[in-house]
C-alpha positions as CSV (number, residue, x, y, z in Angstrom):
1,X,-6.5,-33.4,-36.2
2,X,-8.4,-30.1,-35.7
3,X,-11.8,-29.8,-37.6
4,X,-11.4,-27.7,-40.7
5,X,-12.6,-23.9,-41.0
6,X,-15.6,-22.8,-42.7
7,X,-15.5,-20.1,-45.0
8,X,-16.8,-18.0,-43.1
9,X,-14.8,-18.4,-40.0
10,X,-12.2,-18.0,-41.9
11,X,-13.3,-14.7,-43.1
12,X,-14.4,-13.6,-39.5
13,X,-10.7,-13.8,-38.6
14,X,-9.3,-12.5,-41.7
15,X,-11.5,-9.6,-41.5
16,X,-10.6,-9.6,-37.6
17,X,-6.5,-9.2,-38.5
18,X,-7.0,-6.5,-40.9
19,X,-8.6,-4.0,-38.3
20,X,-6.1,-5.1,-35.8
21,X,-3.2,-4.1,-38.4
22,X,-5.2,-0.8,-39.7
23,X,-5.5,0.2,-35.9
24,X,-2.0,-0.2,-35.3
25,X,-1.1,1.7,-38.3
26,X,-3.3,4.4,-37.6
27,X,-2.2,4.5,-33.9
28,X,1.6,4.7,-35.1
29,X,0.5,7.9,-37.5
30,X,-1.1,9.6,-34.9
31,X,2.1,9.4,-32.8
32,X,3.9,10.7,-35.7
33,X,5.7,7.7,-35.9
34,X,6.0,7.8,-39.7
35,X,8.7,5.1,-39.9
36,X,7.0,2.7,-37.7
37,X,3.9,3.0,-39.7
38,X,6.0,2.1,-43.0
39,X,7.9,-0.5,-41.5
40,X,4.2,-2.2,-40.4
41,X,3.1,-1.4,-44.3
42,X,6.1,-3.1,-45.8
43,X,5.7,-6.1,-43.5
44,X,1.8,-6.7,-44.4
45,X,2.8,-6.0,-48.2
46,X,5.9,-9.0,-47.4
47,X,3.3,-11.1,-45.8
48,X,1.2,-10.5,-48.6
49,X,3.4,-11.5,-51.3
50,X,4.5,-14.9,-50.0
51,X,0.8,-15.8,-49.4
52,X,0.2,-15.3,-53.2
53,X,3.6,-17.2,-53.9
54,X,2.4,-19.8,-51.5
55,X,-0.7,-20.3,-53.4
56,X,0.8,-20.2,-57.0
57,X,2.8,-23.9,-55.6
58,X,0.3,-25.9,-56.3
59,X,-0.3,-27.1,-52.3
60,X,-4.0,-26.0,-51.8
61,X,-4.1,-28.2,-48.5
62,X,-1.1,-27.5,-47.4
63,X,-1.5,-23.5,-48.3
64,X,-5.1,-23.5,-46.4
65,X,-2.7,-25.1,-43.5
66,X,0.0,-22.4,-43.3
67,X,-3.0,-19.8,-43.8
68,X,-4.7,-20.7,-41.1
69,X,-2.4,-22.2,-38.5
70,X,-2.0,-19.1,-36.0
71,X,-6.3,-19.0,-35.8
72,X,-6.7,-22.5,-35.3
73,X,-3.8,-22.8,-32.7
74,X,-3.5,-19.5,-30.8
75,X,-0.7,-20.6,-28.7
76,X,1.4,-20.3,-31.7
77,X,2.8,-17.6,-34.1
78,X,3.4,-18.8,-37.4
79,X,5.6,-16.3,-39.4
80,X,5.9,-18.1,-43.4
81,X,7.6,-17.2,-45.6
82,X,7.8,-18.6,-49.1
83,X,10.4,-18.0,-52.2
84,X,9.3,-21.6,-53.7
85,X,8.5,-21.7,-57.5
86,X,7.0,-24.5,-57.1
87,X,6.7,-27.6,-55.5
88,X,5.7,-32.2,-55.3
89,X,1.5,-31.6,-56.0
90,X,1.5,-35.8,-55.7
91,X,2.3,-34.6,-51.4
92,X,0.0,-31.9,-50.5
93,X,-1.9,-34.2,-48.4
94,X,1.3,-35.9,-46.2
95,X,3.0,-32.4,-46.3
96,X,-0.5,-31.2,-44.1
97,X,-0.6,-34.4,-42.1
98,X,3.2,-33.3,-41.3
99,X,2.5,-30.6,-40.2
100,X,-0.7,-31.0,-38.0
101,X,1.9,-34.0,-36.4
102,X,4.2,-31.7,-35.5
103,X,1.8,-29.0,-34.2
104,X,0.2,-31.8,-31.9
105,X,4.2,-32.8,-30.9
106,X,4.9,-29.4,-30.3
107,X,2.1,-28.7,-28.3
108,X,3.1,-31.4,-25.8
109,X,6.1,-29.2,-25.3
110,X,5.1,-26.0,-24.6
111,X,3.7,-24.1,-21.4
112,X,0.5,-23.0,-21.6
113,X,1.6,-19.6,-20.6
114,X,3.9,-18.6,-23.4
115,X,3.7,-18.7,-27.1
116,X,5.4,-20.3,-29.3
117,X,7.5,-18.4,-32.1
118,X,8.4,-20.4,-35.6
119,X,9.2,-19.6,-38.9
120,X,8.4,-21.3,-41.5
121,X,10.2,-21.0,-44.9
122,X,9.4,-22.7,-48.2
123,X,11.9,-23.3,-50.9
124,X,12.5,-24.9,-54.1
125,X,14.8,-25.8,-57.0
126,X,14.8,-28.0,-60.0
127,X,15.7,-30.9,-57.7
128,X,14.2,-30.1,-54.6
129,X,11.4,-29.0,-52.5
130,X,11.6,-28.0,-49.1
131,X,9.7,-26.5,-46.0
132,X,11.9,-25.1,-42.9
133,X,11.3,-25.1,-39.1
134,X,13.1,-23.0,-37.1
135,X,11.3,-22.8,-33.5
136,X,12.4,-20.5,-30.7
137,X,12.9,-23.9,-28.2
138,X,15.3,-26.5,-28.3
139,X,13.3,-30.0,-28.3
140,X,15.6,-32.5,-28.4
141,X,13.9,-35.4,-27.8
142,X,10.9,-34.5,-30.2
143,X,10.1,-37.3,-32.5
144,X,9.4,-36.1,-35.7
145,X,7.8,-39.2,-37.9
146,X,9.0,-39.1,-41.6
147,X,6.1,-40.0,-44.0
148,X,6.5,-41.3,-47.8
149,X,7.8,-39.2,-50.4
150,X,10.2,-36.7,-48.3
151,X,13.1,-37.0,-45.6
152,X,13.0,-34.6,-42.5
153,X,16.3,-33.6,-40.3
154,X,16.2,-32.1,-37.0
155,X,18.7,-30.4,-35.7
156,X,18.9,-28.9,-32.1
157,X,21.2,-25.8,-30.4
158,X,20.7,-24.1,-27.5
159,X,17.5,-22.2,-27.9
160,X,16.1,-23.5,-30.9
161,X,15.0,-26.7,-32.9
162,X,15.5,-26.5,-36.9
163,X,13.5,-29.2,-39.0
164,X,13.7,-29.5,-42.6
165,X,11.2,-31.5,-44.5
166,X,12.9,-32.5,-47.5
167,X,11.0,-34.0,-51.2
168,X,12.4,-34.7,-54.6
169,X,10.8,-32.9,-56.9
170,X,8.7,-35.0,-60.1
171,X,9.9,-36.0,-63.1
C-alpha cells in the first residue's frame, strides 16, 4: 500500500493539472479551434461533476482513492465516472483496500512502457451499490480476491478485462 498524500502534495498536483488543461485550452483558441476548446471545457466541467457526486456518496477513503489514483500511479489513467446517489458507508475502508489490490495486481501485468487505460464507473440503486472496471487489456488469469460485504465478477474478451465489485446496500 502506497503512503498516503499530504495536503499539500495533493494540491501541488492539482494545481499542476489545471495549468496543463488551461494551456491546452488556450493553445486550441489560438489555433482557432473553437470546437476543440469546448469539447476540452465540457470534459473538465463532466469531470467535475462526478468528482462532487463522488464526494456526496458518503466514501471519503475511497473518494480520496479515485481522486488521487492517476498521481500516485502514473503508469495508469483513471477516467471515473460516477452517477451513484449513494452508496454502503459501513465499506469505505475494504472498497479502498480493493482497489489498491487490484492496482498492485494490475501492475504486475503491465509493461513498463505503456499506460494503462481504465474506466471506472460508480453506480447505485435502492438495492445495490456498485463500482465498474473496464481496462483496455484482457487479464485472464488475474486473481481478483473478494473481501466481506460485496461480490466481484470478472469477465474477460479480447482486449479488455471488466470487473464489477458488487455490495448490498444497508437496511
Amino acid at each position: 500500500m502506497e503512503k498516503p498524500m499530504t495536503v499539500a502534495q495533493s494540491l501541488r498536483h492539482a494545481r499542476h493539472d489545471f495549468l496543463n488543461d488551461l494551456q491546452l485550452i488556450k493553445m486550441n483558441l489560438d489555433l482557432g479551434r473553437l470546437q476543440e476548446a469546448q469539447a476540452l471545457i465540457r470534459s473538465y466541467a463532466e469531470a467535475s461533476m462526478h468528482a462532487s457526486r463522488l464526494a456526496d456518496i458518503g466514501l471519503p477513503l475511497t473518494e480520496e482513492w479515485l481522486l488521487t489514483v492517476n498521481w500516485r500511479f502514473p503508469g495508469f489513467n483513471f477516467h471515473v465516472e460516477c452517477q451513484a446517489v449513494t452508496a454502503p458507508a459501513h465499506l469505505d475502508g475494504e472498497f479502498r483496500r480493493f482497489l489498491d489490490d487490484f492496482v498492485e495486481l494490475a501492475k504486475k501485468h503491465l509493461s513498463p512502457y505503456q499506460v494503462f487505460d481504465c474506466e471506472m464507473l460508480l453506480k447505485s440503486d435502492a438495492a445495490f451499490f456498485e463500482i465498474n472496471i473496464k481496462c483496455s487489456e484482457s487479464w485472464p488469469d488475474l486473481n481478483i480476491v473478494e473481501a466481506d460485504g460485496f461480490t466481484v465478477r470478472k469477465e474477460c474478451s479480447e482486449d479488455s478485462t471488466m470487473i464489477a465489485v458488487r455490495a448490498q446496500m444497508e437496511g
